[in-house]
MDTraj code that builds the backbone (N, CA, C; nanometers):
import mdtraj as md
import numpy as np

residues = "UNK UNK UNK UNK UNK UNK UNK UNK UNK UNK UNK UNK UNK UNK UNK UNK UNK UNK UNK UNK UNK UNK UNK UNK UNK UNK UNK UNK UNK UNK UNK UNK UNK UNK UNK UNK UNK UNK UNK UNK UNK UNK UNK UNK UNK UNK UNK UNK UNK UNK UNK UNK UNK UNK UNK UNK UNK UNK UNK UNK UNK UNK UNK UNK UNK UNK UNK UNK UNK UNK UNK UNK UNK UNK UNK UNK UNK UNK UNK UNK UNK UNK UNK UNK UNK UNK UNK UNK UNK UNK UNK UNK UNK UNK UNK UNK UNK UNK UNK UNK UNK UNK UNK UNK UNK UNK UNK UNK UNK UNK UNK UNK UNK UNK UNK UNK UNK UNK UNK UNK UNK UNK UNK UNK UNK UNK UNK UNK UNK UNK UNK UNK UNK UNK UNK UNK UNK UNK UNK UNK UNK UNK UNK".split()
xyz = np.array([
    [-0.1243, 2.0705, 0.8070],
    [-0.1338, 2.2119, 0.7784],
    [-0.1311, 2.2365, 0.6276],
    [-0.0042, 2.1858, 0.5453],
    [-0.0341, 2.2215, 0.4045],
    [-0.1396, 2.1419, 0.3462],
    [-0.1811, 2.0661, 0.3709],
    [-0.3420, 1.9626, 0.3030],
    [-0.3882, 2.0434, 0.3150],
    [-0.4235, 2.1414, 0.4345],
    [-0.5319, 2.2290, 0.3881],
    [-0.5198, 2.3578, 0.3596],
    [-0.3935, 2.3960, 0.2732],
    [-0.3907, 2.5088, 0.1856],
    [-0.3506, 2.4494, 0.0861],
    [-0.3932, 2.3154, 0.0407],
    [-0.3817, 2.2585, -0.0690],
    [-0.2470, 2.2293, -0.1029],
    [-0.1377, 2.2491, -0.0334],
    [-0.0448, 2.2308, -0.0733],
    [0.0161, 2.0539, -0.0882],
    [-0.0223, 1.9509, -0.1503],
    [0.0103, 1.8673, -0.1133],
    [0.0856, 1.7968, -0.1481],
    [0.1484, 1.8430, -0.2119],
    [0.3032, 1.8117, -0.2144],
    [0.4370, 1.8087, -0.1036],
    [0.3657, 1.9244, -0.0749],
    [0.4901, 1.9679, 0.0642],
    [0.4150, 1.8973, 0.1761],
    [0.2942, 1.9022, 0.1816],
    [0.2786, 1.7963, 0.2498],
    [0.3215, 1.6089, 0.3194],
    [0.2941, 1.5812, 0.1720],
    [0.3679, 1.4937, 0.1029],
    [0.5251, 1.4817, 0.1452],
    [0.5949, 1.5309, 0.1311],
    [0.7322, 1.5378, 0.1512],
    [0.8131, 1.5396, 0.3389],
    [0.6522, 1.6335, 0.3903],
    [0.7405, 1.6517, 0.5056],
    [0.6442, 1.4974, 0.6112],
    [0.5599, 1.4462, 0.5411],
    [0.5105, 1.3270, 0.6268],
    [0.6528, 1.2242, 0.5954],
    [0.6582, 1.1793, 0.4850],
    [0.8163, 1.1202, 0.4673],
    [0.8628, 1.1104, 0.5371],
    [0.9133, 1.2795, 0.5384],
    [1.0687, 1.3093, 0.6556],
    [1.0349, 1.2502, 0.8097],
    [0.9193, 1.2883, 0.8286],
    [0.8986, 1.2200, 0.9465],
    [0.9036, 1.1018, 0.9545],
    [0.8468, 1.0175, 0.8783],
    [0.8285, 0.8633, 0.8933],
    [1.0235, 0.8314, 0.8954],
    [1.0974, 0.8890, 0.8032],
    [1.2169, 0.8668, 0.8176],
    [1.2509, 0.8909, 0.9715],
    [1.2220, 0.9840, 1.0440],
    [1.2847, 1.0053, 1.1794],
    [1.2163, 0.8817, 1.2409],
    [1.1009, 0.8875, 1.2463],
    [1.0598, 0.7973, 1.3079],
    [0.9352, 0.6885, 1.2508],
    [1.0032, 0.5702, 1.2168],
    [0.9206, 0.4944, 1.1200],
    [0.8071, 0.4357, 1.2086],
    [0.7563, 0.4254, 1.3028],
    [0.6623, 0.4504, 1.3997],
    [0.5291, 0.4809, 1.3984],
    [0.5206, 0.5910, 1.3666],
    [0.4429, 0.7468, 1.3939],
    [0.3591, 0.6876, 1.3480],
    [0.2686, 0.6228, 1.3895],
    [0.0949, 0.6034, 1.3930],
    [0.0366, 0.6987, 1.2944],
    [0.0448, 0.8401, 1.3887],
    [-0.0488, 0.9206, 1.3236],
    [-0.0285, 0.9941, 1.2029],
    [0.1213, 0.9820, 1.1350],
    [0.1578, 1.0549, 1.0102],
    [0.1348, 0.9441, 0.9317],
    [0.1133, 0.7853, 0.9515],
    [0.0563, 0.6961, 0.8265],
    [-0.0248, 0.7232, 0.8124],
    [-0.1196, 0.7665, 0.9107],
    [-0.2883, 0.7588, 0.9045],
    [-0.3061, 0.9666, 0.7967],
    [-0.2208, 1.0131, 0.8703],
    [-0.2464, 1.1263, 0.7358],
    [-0.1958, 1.1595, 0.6439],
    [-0.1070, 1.0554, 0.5837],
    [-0.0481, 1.0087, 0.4871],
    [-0.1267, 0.9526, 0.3961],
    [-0.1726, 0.8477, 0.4465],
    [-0.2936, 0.7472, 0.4089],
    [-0.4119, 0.8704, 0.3480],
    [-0.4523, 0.9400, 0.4716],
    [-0.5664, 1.0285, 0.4424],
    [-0.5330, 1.0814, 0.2555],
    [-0.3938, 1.1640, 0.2326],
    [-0.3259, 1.2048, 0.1559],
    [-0.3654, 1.1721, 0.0659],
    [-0.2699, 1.0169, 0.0639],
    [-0.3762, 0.9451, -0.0759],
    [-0.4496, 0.9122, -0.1221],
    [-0.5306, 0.8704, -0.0311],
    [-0.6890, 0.8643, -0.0566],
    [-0.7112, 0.9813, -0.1169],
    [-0.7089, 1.0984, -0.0775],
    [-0.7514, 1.2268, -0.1699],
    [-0.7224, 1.2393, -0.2616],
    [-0.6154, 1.2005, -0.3114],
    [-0.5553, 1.2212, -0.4395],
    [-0.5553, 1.1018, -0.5563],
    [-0.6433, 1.0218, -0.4698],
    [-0.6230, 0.9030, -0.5505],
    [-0.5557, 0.7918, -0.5669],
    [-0.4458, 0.7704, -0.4938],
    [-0.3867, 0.7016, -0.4957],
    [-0.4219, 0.5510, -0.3667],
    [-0.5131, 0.4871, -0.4214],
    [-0.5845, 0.3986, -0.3198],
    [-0.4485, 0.3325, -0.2523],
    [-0.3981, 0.2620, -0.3608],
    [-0.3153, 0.1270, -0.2970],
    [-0.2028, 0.1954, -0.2105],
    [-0.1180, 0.3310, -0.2487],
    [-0.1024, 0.3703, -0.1134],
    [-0.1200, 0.3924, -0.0263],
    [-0.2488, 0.4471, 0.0290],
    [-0.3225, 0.4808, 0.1090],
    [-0.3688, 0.3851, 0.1797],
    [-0.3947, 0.2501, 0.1276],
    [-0.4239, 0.1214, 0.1976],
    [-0.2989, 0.0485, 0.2739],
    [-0.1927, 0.0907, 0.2461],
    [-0.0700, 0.0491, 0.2466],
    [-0.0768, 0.1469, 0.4227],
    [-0.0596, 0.2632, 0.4104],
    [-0.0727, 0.3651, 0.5621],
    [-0.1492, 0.3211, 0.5890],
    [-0.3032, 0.3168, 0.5709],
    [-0.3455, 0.2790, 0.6623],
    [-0.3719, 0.1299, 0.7274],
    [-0.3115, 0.0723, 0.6646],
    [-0.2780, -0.1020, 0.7531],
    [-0.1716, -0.0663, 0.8326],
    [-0.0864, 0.0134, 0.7850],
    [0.0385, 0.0408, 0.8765],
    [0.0639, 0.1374, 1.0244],
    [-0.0862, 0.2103, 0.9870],
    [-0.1742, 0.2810, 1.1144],
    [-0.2092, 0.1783, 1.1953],
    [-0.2477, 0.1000, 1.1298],
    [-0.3576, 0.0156, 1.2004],
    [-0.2820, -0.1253, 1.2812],
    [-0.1436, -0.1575, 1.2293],
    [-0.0815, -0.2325, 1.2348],
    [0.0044, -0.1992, 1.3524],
    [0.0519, -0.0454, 1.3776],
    [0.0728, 0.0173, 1.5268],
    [0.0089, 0.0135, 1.6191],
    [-0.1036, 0.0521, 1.5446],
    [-0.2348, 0.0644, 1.6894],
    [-0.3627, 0.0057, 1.6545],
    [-0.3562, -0.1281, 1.7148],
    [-0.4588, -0.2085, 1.6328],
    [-0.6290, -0.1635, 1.7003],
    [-0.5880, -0.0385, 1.7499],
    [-0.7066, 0.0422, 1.8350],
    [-0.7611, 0.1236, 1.7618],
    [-0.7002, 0.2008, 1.6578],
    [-0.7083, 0.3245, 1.6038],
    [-0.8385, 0.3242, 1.4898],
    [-0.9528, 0.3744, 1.6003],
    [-1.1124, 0.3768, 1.4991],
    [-1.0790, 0.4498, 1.3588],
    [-0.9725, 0.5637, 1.3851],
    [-1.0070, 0.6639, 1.2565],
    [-0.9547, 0.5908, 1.1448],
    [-0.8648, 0.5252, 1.1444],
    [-0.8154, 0.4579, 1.0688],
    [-0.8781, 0.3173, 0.9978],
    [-0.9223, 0.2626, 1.0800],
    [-1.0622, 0.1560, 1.0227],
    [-1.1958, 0.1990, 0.9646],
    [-1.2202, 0.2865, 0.9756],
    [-1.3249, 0.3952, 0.9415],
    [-1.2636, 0.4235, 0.7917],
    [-1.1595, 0.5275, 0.7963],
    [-1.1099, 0.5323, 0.6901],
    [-1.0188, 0.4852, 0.5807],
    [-1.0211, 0.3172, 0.6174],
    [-0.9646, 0.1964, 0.5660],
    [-1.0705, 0.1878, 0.4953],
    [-1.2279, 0.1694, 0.5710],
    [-1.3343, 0.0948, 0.5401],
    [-1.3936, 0.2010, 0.4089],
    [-1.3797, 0.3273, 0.3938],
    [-1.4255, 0.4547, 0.3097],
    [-1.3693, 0.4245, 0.2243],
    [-1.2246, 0.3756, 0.2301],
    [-1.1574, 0.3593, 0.1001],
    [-1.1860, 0.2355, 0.0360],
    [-1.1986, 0.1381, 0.1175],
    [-1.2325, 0.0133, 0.0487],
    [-1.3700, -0.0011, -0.0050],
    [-1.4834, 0.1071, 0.0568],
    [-1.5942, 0.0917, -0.0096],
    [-1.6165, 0.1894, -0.1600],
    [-1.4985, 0.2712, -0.1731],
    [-1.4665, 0.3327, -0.3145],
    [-1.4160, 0.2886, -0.4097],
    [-1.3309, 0.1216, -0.3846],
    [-1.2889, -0.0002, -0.4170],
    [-1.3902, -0.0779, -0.4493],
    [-1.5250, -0.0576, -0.4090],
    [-1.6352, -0.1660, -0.3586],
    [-1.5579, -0.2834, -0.3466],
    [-1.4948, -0.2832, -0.2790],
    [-1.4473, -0.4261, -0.1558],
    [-1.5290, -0.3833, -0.0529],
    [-1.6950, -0.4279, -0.0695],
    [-1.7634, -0.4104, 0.0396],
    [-1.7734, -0.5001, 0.0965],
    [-1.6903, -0.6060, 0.1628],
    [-1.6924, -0.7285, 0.2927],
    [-1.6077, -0.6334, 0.3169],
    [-1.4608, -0.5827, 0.2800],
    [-1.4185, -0.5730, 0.3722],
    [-1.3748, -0.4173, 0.4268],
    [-1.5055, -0.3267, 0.3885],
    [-1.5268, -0.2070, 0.4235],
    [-1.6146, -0.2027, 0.5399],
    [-1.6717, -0.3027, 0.5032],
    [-1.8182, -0.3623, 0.6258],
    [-1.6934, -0.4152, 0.7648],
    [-1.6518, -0.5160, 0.7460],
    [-1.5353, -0.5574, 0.8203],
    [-1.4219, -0.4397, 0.9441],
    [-1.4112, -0.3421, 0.8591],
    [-1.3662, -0.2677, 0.8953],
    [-1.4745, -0.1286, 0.9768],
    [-1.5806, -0.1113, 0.9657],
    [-1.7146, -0.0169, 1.0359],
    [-1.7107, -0.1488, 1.1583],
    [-1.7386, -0.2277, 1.1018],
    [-1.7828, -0.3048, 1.2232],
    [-1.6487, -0.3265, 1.3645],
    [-1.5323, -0.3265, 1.2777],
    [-1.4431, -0.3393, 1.3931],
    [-1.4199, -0.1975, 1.4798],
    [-1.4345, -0.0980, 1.4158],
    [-1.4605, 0.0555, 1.4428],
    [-1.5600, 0.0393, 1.5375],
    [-1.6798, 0.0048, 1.5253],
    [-1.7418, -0.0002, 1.6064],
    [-1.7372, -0.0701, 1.7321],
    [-1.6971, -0.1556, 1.7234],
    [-1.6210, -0.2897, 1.8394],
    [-1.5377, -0.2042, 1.9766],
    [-1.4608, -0.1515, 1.8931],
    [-1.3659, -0.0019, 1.9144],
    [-1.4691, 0.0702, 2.0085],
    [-1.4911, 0.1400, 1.9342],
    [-1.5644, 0.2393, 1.9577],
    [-1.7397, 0.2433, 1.9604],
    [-1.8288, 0.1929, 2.0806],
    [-1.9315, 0.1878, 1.9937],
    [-1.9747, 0.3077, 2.0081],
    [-1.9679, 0.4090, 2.0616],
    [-2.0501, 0.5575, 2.0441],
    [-1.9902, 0.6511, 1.9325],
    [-1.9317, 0.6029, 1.8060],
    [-1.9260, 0.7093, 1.6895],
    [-1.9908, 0.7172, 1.6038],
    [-2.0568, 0.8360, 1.6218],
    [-2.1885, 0.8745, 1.5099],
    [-2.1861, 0.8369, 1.3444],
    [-1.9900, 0.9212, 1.3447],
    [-1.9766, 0.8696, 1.2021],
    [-1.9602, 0.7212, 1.1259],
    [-1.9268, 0.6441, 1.1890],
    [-1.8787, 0.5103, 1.1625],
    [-1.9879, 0.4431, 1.1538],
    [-2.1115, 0.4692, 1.2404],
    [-2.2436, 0.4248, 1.1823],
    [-2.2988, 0.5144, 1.0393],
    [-2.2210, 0.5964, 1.0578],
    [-2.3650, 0.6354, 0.9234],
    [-2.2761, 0.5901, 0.8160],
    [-2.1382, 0.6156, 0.8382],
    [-2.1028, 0.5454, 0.6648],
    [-2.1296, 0.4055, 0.6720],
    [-2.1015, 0.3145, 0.7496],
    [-2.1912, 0.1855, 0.7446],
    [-2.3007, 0.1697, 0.6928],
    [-2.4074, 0.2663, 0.7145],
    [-2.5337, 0.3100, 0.6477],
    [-2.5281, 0.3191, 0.4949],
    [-2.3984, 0.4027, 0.4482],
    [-2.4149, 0.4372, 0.3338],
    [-2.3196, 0.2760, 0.2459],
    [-2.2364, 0.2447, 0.3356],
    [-2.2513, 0.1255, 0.2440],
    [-2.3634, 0.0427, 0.2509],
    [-2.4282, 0.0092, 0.3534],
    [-2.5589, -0.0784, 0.3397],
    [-2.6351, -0.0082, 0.2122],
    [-2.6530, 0.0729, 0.1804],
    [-2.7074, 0.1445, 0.0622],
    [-2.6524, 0.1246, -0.0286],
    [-2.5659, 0.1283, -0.0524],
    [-2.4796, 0.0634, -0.1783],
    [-2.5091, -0.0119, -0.2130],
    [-2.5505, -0.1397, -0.1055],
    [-2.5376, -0.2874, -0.1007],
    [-2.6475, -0.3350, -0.1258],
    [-2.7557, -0.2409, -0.1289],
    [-2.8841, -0.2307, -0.1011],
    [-2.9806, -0.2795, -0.0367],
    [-2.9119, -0.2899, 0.1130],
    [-2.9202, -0.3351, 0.1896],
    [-3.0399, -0.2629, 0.3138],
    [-3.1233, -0.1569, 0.1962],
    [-3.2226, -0.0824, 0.3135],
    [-3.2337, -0.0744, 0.4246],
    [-3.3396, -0.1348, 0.4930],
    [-3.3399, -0.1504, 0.6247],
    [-3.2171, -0.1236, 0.6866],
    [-3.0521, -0.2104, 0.6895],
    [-2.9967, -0.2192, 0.7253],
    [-2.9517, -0.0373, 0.7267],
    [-2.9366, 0.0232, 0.6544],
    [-2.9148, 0.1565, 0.6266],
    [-2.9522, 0.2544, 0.7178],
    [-3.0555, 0.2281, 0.7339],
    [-3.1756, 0.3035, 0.7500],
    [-3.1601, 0.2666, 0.9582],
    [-3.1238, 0.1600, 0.9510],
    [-3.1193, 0.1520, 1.1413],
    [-2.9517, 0.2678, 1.1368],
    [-2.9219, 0.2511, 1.0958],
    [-2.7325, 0.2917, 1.1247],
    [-2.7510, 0.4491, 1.1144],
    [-2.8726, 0.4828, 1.0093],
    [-2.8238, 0.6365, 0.9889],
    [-2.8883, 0.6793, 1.1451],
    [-3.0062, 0.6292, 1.1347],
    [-3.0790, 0.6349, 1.3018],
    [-2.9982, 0.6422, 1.4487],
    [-2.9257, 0.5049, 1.3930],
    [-2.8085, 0.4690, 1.5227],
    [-2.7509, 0.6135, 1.5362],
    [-2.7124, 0.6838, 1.4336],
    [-2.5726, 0.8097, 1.4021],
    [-2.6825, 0.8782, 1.5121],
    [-2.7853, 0.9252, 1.4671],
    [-2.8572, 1.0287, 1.5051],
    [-2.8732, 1.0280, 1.6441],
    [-2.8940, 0.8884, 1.7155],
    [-2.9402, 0.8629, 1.8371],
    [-2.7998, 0.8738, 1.9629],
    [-2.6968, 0.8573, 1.8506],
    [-2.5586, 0.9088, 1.9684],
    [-2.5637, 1.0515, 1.9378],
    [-2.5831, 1.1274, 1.8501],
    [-2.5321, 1.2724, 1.8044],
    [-2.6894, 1.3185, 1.6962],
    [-2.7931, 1.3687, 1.7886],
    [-2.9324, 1.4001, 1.7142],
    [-2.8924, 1.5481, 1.6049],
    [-2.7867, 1.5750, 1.6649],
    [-2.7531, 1.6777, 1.5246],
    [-2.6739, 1.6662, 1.4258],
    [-2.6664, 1.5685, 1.3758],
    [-2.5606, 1.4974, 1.3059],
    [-2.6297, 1.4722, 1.1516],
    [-2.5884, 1.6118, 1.0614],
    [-2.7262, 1.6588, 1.0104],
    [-2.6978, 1.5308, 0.8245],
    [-2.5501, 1.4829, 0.8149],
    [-2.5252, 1.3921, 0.7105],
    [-2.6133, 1.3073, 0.7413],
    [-2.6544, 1.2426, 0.8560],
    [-2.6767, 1.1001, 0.8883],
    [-2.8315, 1.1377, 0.8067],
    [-2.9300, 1.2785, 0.8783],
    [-3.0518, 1.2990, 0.8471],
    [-3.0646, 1.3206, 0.6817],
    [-2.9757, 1.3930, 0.6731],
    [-2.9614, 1.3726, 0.5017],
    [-2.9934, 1.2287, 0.4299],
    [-2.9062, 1.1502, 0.5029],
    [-2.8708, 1.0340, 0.4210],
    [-3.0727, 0.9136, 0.4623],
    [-3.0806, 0.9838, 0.5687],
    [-3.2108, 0.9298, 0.5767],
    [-3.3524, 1.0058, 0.4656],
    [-3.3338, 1.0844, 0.4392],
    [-3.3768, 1.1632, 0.3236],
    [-3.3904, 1.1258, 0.2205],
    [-3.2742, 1.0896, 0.1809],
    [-3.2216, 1.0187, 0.0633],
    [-3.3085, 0.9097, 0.0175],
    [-3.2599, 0.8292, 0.1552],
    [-3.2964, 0.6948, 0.1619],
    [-3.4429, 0.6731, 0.1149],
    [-3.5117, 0.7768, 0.2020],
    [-3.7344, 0.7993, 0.1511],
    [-3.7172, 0.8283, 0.0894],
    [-3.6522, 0.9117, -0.0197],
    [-3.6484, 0.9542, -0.1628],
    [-3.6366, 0.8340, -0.2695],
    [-3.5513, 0.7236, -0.2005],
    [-3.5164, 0.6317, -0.3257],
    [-3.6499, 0.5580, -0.3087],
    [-3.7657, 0.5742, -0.1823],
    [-3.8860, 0.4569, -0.1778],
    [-3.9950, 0.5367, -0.2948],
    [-3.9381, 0.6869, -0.3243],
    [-4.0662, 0.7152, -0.3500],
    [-4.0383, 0.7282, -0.5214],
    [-3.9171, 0.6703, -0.5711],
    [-3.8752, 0.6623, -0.7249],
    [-3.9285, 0.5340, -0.7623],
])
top = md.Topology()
chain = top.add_chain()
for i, resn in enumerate(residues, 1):
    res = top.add_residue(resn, chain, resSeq=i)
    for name in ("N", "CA", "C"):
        top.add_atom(name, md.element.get_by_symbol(name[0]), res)
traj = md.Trajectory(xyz[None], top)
């Protein structure tokens, strides 16, 4: 709730308190994690989310957004590593293919890109980032 009135400090403070009640809680590492990632703070944020992930060695959102952070790291093996186990997980999420996509682009890895943003589209045809990112993609053939 306060992340998104920007408050993130108090945010901040009351994920803590929780983890103090209960050092557990899956889902307050993982938006903890989220936390820092926003703010910058990678190596914490990698820290929650292994510790998400380390509860629930199931939890797509969290490998997804392990893999986002590590590809802002460009530790791209093991952002790739992490889409792909997401996917393993989960194979019908639109999003987890297309950022896969966008690291294959990074990587410059075309083709490879270019099937994933497709893949996004073909579970979720309105899934209007993925078409973007295919946009993009004919844009960089025609520079």
């Amino acid at each position: 709730m306060y992340k998104k009135l920007g408050e993130k400090e108090a945010a901040l403070a009351d994920y803590c308190k929780a983890l103090e009640i209960n050092s557990d809680y899956t889902l307050v590492y993982y938006n903890r994690g989220n936390l820092y990632k926003d703010t910058d703070k990678k190596e914490a944020a990698l820290a929650d989310y292994n510790k998400a992930i380390e509860l629930n060695p199931n939890y797509v959102d969290a490998y997804n957004n392990r893999g986002l952070l590590y590809q802002s790291m460009k530790k791209y093996d093991k952002a790739l590593a992490d889409y792909e186990k997401a996917i393993e997980i989960k194979p019908n999420e639109a999003q987890v293919y297309n950022n896969r996509g966008v690291l294959y682009r990074n990587m410059k890895k075309y083709d490879k890109a270019l099937a994933d943003y497709n893949k996004a589209l073909e579970i979720n045809p309105n899934y209007e980032l993925a078409k973007n990112n295919i946009k993009n993609l004919e844009n960089l053939g025609d520079s």
